[in-house]
CHARMM-style PDB file with segment names, atoms N, HN, CA, C and O in Angstrom:
ATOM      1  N   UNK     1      -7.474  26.500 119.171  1.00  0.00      PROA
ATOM      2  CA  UNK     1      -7.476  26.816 120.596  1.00  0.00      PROA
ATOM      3  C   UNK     1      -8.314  28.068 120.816  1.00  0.00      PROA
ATOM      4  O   UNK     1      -8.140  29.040 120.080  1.00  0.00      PROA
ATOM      5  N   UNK     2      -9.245  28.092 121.826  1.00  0.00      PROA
ATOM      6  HN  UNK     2      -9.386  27.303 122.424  1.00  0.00      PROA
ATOM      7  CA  UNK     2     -10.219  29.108 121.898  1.00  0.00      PROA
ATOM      8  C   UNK     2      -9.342  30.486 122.150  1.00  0.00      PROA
ATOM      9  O   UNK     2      -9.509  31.551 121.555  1.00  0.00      PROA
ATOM     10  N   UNK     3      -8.230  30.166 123.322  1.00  0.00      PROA
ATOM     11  HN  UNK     3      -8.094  29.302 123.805  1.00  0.00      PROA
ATOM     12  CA  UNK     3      -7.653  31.649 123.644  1.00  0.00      PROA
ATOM     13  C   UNK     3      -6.902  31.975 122.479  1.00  0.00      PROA
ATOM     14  O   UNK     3      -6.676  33.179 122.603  1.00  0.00      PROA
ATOM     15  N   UNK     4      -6.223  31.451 121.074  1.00  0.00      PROA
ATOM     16  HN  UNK     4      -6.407  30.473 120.974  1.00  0.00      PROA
ATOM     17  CA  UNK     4      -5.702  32.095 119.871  1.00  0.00      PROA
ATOM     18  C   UNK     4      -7.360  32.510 119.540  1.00  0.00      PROA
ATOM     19  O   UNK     4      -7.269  33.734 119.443  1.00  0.00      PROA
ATOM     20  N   UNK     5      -8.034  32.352 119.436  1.00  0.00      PROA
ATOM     21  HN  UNK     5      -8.108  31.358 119.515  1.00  0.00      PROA
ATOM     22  CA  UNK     5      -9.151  32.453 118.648  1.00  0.00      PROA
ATOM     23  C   UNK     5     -10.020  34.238 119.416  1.00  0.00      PROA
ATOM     24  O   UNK     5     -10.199  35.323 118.861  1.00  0.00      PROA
ATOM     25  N   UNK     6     -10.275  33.868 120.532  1.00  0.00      PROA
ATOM     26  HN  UNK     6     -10.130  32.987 120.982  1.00  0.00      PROA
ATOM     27  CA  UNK     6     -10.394  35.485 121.664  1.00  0.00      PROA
ATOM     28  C   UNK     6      -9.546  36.301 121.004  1.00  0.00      PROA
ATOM     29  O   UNK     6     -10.048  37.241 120.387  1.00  0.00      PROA
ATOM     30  N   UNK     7      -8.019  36.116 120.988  1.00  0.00      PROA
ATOM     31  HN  UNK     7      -7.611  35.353 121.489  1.00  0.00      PROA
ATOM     32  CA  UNK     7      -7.267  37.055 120.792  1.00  0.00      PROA
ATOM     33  C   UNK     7      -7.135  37.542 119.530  1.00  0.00      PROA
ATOM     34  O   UNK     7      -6.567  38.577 119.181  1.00  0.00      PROA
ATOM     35  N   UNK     8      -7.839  36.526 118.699  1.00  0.00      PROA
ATOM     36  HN  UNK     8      -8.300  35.685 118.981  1.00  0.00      PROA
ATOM     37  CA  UNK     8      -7.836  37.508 117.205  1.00  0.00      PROA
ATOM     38  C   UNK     8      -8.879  38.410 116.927  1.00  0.00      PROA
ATOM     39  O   UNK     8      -8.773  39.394 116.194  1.00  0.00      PROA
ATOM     40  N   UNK     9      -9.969  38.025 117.575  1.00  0.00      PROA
ATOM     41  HN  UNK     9     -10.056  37.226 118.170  1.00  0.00      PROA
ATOM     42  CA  UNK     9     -11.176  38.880 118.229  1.00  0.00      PROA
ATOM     43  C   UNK     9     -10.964  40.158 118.329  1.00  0.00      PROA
ATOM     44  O   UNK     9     -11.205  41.085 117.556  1.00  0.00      PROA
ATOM     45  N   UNK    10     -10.458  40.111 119.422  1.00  0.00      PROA
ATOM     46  HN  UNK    10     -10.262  39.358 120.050  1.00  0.00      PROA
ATOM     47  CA  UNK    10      -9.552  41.295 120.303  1.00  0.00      PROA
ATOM     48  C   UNK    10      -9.257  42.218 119.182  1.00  0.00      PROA
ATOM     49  O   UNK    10      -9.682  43.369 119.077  1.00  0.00      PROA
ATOM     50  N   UNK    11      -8.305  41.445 118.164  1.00  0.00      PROA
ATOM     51  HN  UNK    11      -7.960  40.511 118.249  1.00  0.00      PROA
ATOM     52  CA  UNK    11      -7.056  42.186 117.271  1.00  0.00      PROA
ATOM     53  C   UNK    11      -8.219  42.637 116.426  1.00  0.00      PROA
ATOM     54  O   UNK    11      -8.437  43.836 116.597  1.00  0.00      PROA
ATOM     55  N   UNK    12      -9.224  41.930 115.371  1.00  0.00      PROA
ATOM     56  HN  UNK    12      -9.048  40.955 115.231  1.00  0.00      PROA
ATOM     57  CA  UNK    12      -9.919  42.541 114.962  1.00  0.00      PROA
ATOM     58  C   UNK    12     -10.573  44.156 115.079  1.00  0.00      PROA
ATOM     59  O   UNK    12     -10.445  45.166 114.388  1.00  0.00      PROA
ATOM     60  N   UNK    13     -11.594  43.712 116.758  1.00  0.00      PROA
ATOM     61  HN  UNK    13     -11.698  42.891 117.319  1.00  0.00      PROA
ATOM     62  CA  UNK    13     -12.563  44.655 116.987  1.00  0.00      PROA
ATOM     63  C   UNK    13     -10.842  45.769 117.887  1.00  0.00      PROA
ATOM     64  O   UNK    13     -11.458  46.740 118.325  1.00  0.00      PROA
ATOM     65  N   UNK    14      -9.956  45.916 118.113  1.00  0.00      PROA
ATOM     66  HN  UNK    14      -9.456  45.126 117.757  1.00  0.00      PROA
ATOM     67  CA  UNK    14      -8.475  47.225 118.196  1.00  0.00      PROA
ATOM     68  C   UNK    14      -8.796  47.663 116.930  1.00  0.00      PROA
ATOM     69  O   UNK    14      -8.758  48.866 116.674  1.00  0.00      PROA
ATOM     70  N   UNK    15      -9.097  46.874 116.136  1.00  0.00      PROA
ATOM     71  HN  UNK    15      -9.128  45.896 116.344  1.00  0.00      PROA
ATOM     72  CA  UNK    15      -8.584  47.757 115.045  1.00  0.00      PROA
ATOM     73  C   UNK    15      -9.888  48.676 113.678  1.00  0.00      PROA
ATOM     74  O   UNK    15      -9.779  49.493 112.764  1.00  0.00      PROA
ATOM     75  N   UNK    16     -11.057  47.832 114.368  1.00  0.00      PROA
ATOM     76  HN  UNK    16     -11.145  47.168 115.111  1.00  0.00      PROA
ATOM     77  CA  UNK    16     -11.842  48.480 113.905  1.00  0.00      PROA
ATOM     78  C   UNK    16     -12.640  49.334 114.916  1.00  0.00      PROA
ATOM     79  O   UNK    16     -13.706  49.786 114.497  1.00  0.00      PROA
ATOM     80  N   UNK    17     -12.164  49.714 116.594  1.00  0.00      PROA
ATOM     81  HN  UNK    17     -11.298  49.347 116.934  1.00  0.00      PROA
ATOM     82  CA  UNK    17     -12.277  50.667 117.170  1.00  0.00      PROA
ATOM     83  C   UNK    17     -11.241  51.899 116.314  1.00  0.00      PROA
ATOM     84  O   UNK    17     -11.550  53.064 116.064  1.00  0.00      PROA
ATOM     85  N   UNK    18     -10.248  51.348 116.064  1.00  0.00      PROA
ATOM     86  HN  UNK    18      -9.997  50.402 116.267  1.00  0.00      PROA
ATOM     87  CA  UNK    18      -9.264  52.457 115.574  1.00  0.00      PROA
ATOM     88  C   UNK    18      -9.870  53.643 114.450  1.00  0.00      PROA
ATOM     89  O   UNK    18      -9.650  54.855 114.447  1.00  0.00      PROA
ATOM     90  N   UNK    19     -10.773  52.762 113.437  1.00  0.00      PROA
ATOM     91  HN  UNK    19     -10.951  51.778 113.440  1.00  0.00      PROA
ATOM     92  CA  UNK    19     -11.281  53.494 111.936  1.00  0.00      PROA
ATOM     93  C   UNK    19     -12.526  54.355 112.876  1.00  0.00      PROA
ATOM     94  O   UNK    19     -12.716  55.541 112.603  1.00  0.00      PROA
ATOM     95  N   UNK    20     -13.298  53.731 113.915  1.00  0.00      PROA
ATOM     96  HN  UNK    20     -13.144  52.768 114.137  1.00  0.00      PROA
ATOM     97  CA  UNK    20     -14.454  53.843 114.869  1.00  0.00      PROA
ATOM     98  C   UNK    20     -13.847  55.524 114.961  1.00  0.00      PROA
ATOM     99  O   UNK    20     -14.394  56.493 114.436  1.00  0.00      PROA
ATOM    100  N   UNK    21     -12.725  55.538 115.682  1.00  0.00      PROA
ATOM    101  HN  UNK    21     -12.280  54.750 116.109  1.00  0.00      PROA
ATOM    102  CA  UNK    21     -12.221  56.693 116.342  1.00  0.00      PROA
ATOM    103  C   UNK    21     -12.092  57.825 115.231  1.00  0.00      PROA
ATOM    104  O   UNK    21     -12.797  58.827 115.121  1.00  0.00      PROA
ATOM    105  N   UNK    22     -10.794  57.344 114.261  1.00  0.00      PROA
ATOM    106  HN  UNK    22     -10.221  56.530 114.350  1.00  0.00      PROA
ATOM    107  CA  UNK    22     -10.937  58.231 113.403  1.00  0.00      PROA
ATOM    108  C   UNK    22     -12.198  58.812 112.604  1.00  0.00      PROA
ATOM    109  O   UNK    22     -12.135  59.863 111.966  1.00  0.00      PROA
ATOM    110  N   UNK    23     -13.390  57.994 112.706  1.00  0.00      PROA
ATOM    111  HN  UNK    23     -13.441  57.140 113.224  1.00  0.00      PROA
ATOM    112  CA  UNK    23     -14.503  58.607 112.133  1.00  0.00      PROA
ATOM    113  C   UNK    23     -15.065  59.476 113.113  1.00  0.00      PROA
ATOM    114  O   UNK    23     -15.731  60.400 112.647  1.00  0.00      PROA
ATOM    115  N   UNK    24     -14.946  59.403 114.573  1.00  0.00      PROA
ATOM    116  HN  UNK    24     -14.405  58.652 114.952  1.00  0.00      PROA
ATOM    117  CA  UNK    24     -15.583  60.086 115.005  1.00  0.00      PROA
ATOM    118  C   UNK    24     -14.926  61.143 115.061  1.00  0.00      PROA
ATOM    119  O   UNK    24     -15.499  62.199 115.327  1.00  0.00      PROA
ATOM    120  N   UNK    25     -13.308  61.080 114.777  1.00  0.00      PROA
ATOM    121  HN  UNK    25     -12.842  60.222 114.562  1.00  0.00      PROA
ATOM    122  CA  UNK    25     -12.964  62.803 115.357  1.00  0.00      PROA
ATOM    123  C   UNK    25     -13.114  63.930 114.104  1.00  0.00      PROA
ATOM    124  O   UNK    25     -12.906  65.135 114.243  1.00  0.00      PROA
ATOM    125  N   UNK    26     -13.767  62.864 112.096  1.00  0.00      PROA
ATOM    126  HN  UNK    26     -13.936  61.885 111.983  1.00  0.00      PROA
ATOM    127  CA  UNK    26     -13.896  63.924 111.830  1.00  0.00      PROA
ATOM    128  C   UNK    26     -15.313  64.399 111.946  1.00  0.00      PROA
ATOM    129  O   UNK    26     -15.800  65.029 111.006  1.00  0.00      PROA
ATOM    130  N   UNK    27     -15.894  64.190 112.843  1.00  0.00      PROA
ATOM    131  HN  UNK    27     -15.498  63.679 113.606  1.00  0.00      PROA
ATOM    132  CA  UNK    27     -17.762  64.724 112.883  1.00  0.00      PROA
ATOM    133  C   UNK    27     -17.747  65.956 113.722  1.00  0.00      PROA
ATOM    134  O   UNK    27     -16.791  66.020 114.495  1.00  0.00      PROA
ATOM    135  N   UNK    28     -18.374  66.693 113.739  1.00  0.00      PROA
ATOM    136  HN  UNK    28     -19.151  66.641 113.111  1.00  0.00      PROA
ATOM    137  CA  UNK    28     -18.506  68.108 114.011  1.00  0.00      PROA
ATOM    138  C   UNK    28     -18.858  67.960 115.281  1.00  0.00      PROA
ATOM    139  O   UNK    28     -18.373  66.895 115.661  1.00  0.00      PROA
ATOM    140  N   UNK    29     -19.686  68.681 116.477  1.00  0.00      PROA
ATOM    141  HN  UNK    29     -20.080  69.547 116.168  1.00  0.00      PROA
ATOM    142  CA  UNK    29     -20.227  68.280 117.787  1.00  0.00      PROA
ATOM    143  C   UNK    29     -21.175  68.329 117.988  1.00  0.00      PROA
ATOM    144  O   UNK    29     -21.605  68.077 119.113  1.00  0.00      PROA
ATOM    145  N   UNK    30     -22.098  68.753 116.770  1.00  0.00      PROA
ATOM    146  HN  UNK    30     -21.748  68.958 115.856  1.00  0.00      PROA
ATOM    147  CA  UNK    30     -23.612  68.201 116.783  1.00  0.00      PROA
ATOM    148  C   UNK    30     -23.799  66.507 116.824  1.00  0.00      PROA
ATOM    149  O   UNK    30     -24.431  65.739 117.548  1.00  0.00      PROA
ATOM    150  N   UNK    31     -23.113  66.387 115.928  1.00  0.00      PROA
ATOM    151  HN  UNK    31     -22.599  67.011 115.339  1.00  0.00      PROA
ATOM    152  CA  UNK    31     -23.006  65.159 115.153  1.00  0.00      PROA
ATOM    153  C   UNK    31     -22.385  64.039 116.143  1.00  0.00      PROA
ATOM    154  O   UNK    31     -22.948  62.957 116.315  1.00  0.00      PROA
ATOM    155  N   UNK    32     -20.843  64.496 116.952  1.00  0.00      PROA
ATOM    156  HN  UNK    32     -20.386  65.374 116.812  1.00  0.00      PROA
ATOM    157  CA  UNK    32     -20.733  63.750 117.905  1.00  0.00      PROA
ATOM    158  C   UNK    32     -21.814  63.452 119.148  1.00  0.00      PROA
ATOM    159  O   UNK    32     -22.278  62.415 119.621  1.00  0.00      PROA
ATOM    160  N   UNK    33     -22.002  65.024 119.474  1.00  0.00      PROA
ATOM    161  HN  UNK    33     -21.624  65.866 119.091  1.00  0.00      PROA
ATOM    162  CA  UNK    33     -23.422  64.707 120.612  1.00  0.00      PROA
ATOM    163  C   UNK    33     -24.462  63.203 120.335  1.00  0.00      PROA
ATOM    164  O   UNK    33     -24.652  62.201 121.023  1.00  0.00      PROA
ATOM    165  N   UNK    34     -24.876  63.560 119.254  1.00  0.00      PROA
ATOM    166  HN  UNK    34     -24.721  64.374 118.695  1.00  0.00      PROA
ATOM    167  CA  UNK    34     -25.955  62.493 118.546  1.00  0.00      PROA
ATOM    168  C   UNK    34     -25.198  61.004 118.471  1.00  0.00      PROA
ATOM    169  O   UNK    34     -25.824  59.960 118.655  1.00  0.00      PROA
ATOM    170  N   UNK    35     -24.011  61.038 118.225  1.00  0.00      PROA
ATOM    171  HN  UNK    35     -23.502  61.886 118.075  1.00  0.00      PROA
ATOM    172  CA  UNK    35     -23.670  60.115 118.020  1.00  0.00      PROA
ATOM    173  C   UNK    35     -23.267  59.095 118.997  1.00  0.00      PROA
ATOM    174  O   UNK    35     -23.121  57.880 118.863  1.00  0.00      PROA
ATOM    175  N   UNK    36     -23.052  60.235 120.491  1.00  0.00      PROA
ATOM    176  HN  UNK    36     -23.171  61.222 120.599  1.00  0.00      PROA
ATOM    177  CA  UNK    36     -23.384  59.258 121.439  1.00  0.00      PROA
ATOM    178  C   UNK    36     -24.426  59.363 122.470  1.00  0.00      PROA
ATOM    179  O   UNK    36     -24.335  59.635 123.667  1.00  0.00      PROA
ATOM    180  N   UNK    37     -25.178  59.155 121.917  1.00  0.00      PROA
ATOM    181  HN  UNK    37     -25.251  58.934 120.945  1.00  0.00      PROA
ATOM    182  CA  UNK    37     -26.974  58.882 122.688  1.00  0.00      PROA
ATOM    183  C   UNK    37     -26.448  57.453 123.082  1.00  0.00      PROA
ATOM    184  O   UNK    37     -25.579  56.939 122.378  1.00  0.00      PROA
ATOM    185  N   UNK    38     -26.926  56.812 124.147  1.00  0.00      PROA
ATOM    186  HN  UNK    38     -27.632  57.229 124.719  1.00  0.00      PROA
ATOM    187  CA  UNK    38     -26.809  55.773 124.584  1.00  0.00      PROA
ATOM    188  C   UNK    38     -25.495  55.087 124.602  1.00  0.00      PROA
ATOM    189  O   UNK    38     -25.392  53.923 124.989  1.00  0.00      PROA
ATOM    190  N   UNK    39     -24.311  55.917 124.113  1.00  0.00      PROA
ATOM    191  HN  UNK    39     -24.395  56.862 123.799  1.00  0.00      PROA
ATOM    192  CA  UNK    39     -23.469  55.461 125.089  1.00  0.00      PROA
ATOM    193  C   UNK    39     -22.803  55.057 126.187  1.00  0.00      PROA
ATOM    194  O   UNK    39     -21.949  55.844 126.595  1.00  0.00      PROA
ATOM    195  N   UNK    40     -22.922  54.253 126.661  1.00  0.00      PROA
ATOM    196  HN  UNK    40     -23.616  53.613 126.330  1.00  0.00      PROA
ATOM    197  CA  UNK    40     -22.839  54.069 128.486  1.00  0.00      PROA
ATOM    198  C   UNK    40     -21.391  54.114 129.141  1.00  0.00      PROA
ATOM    199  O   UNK    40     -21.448  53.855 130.343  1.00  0.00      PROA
ATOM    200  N   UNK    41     -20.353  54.323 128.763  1.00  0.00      PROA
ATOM    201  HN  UNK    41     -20.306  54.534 127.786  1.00  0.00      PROA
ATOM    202  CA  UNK    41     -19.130  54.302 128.958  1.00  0.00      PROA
ATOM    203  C   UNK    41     -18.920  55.351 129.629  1.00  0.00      PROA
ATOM    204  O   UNK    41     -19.629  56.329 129.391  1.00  0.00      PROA
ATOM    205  N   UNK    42     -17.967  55.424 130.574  1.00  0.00      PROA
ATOM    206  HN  UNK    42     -17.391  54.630 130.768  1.00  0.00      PROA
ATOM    207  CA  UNK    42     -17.160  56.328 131.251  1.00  0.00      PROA
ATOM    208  C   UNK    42     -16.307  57.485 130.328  1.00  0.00      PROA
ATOM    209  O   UNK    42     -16.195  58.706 130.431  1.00  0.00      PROA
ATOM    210  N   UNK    43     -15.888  56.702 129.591  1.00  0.00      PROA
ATOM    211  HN  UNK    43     -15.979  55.710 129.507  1.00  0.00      PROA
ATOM    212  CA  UNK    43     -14.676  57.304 128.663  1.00  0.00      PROA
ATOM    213  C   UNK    43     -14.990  57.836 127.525  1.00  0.00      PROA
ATOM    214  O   UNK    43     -16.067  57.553 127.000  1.00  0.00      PROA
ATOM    215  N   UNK    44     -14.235  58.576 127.027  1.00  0.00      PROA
ATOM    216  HN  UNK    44     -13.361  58.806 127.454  1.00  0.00      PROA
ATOM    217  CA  UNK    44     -14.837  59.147 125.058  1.00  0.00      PROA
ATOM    218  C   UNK    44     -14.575  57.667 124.511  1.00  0.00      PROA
ATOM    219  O   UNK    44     -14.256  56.518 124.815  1.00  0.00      PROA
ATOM    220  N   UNK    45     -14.944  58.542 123.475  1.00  0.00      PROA
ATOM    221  HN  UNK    45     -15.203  59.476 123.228  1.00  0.00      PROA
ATOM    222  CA  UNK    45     -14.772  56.972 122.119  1.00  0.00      PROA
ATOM    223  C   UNK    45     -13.200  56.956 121.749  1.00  0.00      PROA
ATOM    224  O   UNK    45     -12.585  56.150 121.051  1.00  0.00      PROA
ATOM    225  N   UNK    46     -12.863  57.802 122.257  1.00  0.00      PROA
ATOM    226  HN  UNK    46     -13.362  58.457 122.824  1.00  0.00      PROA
ATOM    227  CA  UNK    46     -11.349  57.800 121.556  1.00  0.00      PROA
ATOM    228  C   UNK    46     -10.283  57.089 122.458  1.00  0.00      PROA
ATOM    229  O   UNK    46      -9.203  56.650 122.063  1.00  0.00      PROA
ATOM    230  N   UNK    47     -10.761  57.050 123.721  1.00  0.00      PROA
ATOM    231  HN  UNK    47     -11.639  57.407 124.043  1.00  0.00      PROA
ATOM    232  CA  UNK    47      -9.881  56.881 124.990  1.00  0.00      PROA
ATOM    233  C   UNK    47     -10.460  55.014 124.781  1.00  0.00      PROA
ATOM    234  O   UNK    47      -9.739  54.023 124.896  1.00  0.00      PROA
ATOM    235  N   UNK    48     -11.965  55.047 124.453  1.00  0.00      PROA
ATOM    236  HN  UNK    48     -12.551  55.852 124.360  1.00  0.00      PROA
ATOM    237  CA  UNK    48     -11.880  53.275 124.621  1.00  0.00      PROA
ATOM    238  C   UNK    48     -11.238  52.598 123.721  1.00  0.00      PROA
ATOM    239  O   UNK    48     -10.830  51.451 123.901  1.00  0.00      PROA
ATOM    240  N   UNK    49     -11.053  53.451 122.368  1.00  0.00      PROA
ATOM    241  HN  UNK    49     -11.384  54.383 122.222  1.00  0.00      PROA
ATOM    242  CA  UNK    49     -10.119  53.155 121.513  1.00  0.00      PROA
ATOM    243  C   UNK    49      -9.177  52.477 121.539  1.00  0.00      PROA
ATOM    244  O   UNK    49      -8.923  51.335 121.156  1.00  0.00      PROA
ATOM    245  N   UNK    50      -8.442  53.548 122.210  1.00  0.00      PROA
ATOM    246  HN  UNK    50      -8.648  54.476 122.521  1.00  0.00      PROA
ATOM    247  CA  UNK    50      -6.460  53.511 122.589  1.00  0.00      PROA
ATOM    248  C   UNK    50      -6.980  52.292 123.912  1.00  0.00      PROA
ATOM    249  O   UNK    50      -6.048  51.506 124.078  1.00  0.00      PROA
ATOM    250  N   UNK    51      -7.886  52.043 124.617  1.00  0.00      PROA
ATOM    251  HN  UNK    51      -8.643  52.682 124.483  1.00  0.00      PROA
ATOM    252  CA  UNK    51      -8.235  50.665 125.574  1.00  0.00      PROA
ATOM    253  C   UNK    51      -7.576  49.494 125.297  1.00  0.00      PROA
ATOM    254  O   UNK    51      -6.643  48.741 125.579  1.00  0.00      PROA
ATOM    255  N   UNK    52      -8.886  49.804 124.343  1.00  0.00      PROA
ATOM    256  HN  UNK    52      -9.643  50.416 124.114  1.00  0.00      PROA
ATOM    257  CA  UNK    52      -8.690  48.405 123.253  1.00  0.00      PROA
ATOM    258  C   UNK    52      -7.197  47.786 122.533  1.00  0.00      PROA
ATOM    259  O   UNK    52      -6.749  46.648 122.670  1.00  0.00      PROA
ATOM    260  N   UNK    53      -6.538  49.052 121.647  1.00  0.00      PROA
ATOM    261  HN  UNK    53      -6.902  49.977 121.536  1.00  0.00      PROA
ATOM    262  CA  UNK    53      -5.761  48.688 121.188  1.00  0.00      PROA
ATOM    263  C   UNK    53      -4.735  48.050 122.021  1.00  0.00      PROA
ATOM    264  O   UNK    53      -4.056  47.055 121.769  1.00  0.00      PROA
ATOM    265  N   UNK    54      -4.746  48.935 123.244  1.00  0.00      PROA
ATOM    266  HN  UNK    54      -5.297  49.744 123.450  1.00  0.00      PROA
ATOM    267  CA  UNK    54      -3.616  48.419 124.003  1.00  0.00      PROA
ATOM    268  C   UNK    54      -3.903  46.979 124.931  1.00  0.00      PROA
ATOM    269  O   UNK    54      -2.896  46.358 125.271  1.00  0.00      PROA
ATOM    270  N   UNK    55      -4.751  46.640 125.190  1.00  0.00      PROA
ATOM    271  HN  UNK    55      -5.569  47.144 124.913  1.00  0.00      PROA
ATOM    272  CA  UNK    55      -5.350  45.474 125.398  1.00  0.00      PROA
ATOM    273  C   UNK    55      -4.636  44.312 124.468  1.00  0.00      PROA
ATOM    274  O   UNK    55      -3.891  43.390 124.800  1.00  0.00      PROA
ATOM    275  N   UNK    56      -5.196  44.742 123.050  1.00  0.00      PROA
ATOM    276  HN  UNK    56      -5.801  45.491 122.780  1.00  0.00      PROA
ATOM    277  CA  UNK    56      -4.562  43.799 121.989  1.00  0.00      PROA
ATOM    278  C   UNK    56      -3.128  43.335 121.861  1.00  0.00      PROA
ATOM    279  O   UNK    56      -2.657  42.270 121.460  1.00  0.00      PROA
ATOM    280  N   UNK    57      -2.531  44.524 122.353  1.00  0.00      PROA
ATOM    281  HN  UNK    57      -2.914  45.388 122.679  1.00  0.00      PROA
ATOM    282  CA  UNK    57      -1.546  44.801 122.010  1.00  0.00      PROA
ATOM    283  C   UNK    57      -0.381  43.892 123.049  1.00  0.00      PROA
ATOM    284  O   UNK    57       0.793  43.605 122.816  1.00  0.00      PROA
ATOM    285  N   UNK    58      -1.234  43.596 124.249  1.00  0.00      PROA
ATOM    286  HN  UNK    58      -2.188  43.829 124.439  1.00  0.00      PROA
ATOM    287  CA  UNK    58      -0.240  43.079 125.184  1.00  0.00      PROA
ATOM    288  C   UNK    58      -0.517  41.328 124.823  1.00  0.00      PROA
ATOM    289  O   UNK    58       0.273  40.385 124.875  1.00  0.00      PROA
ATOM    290  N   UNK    59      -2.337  41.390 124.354  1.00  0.00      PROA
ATOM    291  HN  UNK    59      -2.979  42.156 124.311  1.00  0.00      PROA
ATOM    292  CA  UNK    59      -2.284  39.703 124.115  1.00  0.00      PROA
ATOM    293  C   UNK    59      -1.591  39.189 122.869  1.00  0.00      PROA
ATOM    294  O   UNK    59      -1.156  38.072 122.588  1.00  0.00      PROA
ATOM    295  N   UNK    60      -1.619  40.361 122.190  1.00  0.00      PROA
ATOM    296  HN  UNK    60      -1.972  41.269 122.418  1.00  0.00      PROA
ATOM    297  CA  UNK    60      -0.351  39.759 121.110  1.00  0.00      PROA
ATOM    298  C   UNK    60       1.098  39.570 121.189  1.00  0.00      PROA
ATOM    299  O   UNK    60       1.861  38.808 120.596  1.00  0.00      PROA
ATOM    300  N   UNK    61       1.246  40.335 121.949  1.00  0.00      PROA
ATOM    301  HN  UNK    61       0.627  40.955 122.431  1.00  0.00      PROA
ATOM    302  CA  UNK    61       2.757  40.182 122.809  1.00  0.00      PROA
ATOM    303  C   UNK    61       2.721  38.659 123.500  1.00  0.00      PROA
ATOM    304  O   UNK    61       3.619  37.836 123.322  1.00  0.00      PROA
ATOM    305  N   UNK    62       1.687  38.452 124.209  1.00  0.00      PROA
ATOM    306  HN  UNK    62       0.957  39.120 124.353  1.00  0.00      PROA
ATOM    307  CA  UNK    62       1.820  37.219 124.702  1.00  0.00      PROA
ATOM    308  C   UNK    62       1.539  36.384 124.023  1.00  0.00      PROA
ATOM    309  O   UNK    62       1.774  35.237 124.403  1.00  0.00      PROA
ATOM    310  N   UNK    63       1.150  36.525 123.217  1.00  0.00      PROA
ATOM    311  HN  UNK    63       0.959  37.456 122.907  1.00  0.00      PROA
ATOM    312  CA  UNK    63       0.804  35.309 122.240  1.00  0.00      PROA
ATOM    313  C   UNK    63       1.788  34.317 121.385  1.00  0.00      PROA
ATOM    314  O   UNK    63       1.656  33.228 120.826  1.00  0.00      PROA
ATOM    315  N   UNK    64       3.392  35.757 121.677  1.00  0.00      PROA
ATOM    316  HN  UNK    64       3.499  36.642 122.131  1.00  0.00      PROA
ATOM    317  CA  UNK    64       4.461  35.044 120.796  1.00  0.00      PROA
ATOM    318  C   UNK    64       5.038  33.826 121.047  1.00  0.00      PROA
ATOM    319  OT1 UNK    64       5.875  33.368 120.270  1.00  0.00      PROA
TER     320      UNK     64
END
C-alpha cells in the first residue's frame, strides 16, 4: 500500500534529520554559516528536525 510505504519514508528521512541535527550542533559557526548557504527554510536545521520527527511520529501513531 503506497500510504504504509510514504510513511516509512517519513520514518526513515525523522530519523536521519535527527543524526542531520546532531551533526550540525557539533560544528562551530563558521562552519554552520557555510553550512547553510542555500538553505531556503524559515526555520534552523534543528527546529525542521523536531518537524519532521513529529510529523512521523503522529503517522505512526496512525498507522497502528
Amino acid at each position: 500500500m503506497e500510504l504504509q510505504t510514504i510513511r516509512k519514508k517519513l520514518e526513515e528521512v525523522a530519523h536521519m534529520s535527527q543524526e542531520l541535527k546532531n551533526t550540525y550542533y557539533r560544528l562551530n559557526d563558521n562552519e554552520k554559516k557555510e553550512f547553510k548557504i542555500g538553505y531556503p527554510m524559515d526555520v534552523d536545521v534543528d527546529e525542521l528536525a523536531k518537524q519532521l520527527f513529529e510529523w512521523s511520529e503522529i503517522q505512526f501513531e496512525r498507522n497502528k
